[in-house]
N, C-alpha and C positions, 0 to 999 in steps of 0.2 A: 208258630202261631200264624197261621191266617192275616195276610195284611188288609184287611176287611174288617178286623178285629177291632184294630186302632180307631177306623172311623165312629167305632160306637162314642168316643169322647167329645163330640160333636153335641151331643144333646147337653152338657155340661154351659154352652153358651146360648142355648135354647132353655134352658131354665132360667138361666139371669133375664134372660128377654122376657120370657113368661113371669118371671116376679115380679118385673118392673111394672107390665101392664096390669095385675091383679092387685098393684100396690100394696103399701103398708107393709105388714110382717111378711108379706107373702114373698119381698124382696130379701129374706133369710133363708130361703130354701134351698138354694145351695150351699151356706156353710152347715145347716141343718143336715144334707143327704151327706155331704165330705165327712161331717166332724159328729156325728152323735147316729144316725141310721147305719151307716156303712161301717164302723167300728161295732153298733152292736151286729150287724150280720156276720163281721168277722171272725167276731168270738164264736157264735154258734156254726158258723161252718164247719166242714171235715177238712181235713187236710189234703193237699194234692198231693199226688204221686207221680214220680215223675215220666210216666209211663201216659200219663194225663196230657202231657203239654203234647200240643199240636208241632207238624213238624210244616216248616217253610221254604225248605229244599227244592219246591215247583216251583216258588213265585220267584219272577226277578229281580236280583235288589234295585231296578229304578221303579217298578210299584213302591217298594216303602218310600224312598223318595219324595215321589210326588203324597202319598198320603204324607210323609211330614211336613212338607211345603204347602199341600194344602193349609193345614193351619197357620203358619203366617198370616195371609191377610185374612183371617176368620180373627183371630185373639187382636192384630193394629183397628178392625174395621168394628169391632166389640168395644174396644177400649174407645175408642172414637168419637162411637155412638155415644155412651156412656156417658161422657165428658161434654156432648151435645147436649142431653136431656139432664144433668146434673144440679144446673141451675133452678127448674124448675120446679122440683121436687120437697116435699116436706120432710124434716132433721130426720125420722126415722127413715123413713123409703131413703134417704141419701146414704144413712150410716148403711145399709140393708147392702144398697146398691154397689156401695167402695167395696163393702167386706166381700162381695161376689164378686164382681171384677181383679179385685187383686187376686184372688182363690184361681179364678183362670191362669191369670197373670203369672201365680206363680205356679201353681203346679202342673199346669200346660208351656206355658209362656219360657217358664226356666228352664223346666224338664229338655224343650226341642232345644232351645239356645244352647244350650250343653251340649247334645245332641250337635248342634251345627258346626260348633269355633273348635270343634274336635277333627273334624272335614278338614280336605286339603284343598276342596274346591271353591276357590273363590265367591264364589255365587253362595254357597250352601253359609263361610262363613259370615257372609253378610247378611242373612235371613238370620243370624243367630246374634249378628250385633243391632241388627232391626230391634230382635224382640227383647235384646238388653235395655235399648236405650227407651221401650215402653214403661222401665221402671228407672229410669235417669240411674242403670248399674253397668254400665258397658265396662268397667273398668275390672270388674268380674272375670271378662275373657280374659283378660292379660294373668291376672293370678292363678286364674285354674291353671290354666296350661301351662305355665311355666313357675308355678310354685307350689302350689296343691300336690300336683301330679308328680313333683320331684320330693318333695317333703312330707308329703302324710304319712302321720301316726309317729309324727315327732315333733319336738318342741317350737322347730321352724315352722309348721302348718296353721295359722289360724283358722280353720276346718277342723280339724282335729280336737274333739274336747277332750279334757284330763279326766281321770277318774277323781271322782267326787266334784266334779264342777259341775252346778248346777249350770242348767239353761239362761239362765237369770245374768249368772257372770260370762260365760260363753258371748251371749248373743254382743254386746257392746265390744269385748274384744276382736272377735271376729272382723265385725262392718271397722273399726278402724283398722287392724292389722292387712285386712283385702285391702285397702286403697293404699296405705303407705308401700306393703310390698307388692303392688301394681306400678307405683310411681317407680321403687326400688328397680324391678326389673327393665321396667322402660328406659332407666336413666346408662341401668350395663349393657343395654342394647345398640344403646344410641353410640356409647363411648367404645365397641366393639366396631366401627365405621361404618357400619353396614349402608350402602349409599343408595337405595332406592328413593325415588320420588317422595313417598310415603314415609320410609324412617328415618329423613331427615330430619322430620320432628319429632319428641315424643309424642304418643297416642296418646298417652293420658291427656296431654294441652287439647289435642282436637277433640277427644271423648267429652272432657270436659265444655269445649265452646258449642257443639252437638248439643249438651244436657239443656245447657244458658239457655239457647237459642231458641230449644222445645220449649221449656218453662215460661219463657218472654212469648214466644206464638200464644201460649195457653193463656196468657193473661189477657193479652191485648185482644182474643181475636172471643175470647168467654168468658172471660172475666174472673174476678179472684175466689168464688165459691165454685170456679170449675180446676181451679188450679187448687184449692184444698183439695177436692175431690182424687183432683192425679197424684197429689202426695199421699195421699191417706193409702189410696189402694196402692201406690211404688210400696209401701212401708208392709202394707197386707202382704204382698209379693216377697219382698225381701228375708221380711220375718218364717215365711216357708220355705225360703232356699237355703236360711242357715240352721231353721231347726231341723231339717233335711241333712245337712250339713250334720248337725250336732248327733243324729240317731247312725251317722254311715259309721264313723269310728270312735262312738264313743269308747272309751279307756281303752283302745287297743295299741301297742307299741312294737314298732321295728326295732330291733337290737341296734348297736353302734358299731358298728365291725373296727373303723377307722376314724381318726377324728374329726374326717369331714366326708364318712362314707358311710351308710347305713343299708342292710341287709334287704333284698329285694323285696319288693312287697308279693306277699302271695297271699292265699286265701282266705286267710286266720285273721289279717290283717283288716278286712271291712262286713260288715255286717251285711246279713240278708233278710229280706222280708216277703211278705207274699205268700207263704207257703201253705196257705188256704184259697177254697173254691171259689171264695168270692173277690180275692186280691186284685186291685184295678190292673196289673200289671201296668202299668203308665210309660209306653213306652221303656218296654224294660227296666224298668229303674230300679224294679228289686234284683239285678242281678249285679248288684254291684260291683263284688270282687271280682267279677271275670272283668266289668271295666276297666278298672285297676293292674289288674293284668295284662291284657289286650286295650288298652286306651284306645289303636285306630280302629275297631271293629264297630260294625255301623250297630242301631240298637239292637235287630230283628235276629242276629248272631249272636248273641251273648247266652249265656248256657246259667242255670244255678249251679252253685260249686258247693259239693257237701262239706268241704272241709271249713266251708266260712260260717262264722255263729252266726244265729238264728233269731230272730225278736219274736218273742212271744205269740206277736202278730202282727197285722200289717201296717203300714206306715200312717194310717188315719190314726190308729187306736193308736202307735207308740208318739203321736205328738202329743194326743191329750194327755199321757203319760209323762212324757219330758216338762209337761207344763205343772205339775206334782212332781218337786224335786226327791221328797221323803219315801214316795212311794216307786217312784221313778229310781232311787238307788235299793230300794228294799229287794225287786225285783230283777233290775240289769246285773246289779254286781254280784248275784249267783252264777250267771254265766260266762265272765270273765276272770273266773279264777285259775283258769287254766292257761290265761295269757303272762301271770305274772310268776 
């Protein structure tokens, strides 16, 4: 794909702007075009063929680079603004404005931060605990990458949902089991001596006195309906990284080889999506399993893998889906009979 492509997600914080100034309801049109236009487009699309996808073998990978870096200060300087003009706004335009904001937040905002703390590059993973700590979840990076990535599609993954576990009970297990096995991993880190500057202490305590220190600016410097505001949309944000979360592996399982070794992950193992004309491709993100496979490969490399199952459709339509529990198992658990 064309890293020219990417830039078109650009107008996604050009609509929250445009809502804000047109006010009132008009500040719903981006969950409006995410969550109810763009799922019906999905259904009525054709399908891609993969004969379809554009190839990116010309461009160099520091073009995608700097377009991902681009959005960094585009999603800090959005959220910013936001949280400037929050105060002044009437209960609807505010509720309008958070739900838009975290929608960035999280499905820009999370999507790159993944994207980043995956890098080796210093630089890169600091753009990516930037855009964690826009939703006070930096703690995030330490689980993905060293607990996610070693345990999905098994009981140790709080990512991982069970078959038959609704969204509902997911979503609260998840956000505490991320933060205790963040602390968990930081505390074997620390006691493994590793003596840099930096992990001398654990990250959790600094991530943590980071989040304090954001929330206390936010008060003192806008006051406490600008600090609802950044919780409201942290929460919009977060609530789309785990239901994100909740659709990559739902009911799917790695065997037990050993009793403290499980079976490598491969394609069967995470779900794909996208596989229609109109799928945001969002920074690759439907190409999951090749992630999971390849963890260091940057997004614009990641291939669809036919042997990973398939959502019905793409990632707008399968949340409204996970948020219908009844309908949401009527439909997923004909396609994971083959996993058990």
């Amino acid at each position: 794909m064309s890293p020219w492509t990417y830039t078109g997600y650009l107008m996604m914080p050009l609509l929250v702007i445009s809502g804000y100034w047109l006010g009132g309801w008009w500040n719903f049109i981006t969950p409006a075009l995410c969550f109810i236009i763009h799922p019906l487009l999905n259904l009525l699309a054709k399908e891609r063929h993969s004969h379809e996808e554009e190839q990116h073998d010309k461009y160099p990978a520091f073009v995608y680079r700097l377009i991902a870096f681009l959005y960094v200060p585009v999603v800090i300087v959005l959220t910013v603004w936001a949280l400037y003009n929050s105060s002044a706004i009437d209960r609807l335009s505010f509720i309008g404005l958070a739900l838009s904001v975290g929608i960035i937040n999280g499905v820009i905002g999370f999507t790159l931060a993944h994207e980043f703390i995956h890098r080796h590059s210093k630089t890169e993973q600091a753009a990516g605990y930037l855009l964690l700590l826009c939703n006070c979840y930096m703690h995030y990076g330490i689980e993905h990458i060293r607990g996610h990535h070693v345990y999905a599609c098994t009981s140790k993954d709080p990512h991982t949902a069970r078959t038959g576990e609704s969204f509902y009970r997911f979503f609260p297990r998840a956000i505490k089991q991320t933060f205790l096995n963040a602390w968990e991993i930081e505390q074997k880190q620390k006691q493994r001596g590793n003596k840099t500057l930096l992990r001398r202490q654990n990250r959790m305590t600094i991530f943590l006195l980071l989040q304090f220190l954001l929330i206390t600016a936010i008060t003192i410097l806008a006051g406490w309906k600008a600090l609802l505001f950044f919780l409201l949309q942290a929460f919009i944000a977060v609530f789309l990284l785990h239901i994100i979360n909740y659709l990559q592996h739902y009911g799917l399982v790695r065997k037990q080889v050993k009793s403290d070794q499980f079976e490598r992950m491969a394609a069967h193992h995470s779900w794909s999506s996208g596989n229609r004309l109109t799928s945001l491709n969002l920074f690759q993100l439907d190409n999951h399993a090749d992630h999971h496979i390849n963890p260091a490969h940057s997004y614009e490399t990641l291939k669809p893998l036919q042997e990973s199952p398939q959502h019905p459709t793409g990632y707008s339509g399968m949340i409204i889906l996970a948020l219908i529990p009844p309908l949401w198992f009527r439909i997923i658990h004909k396609k994971i009979v083959f996993n058990h």
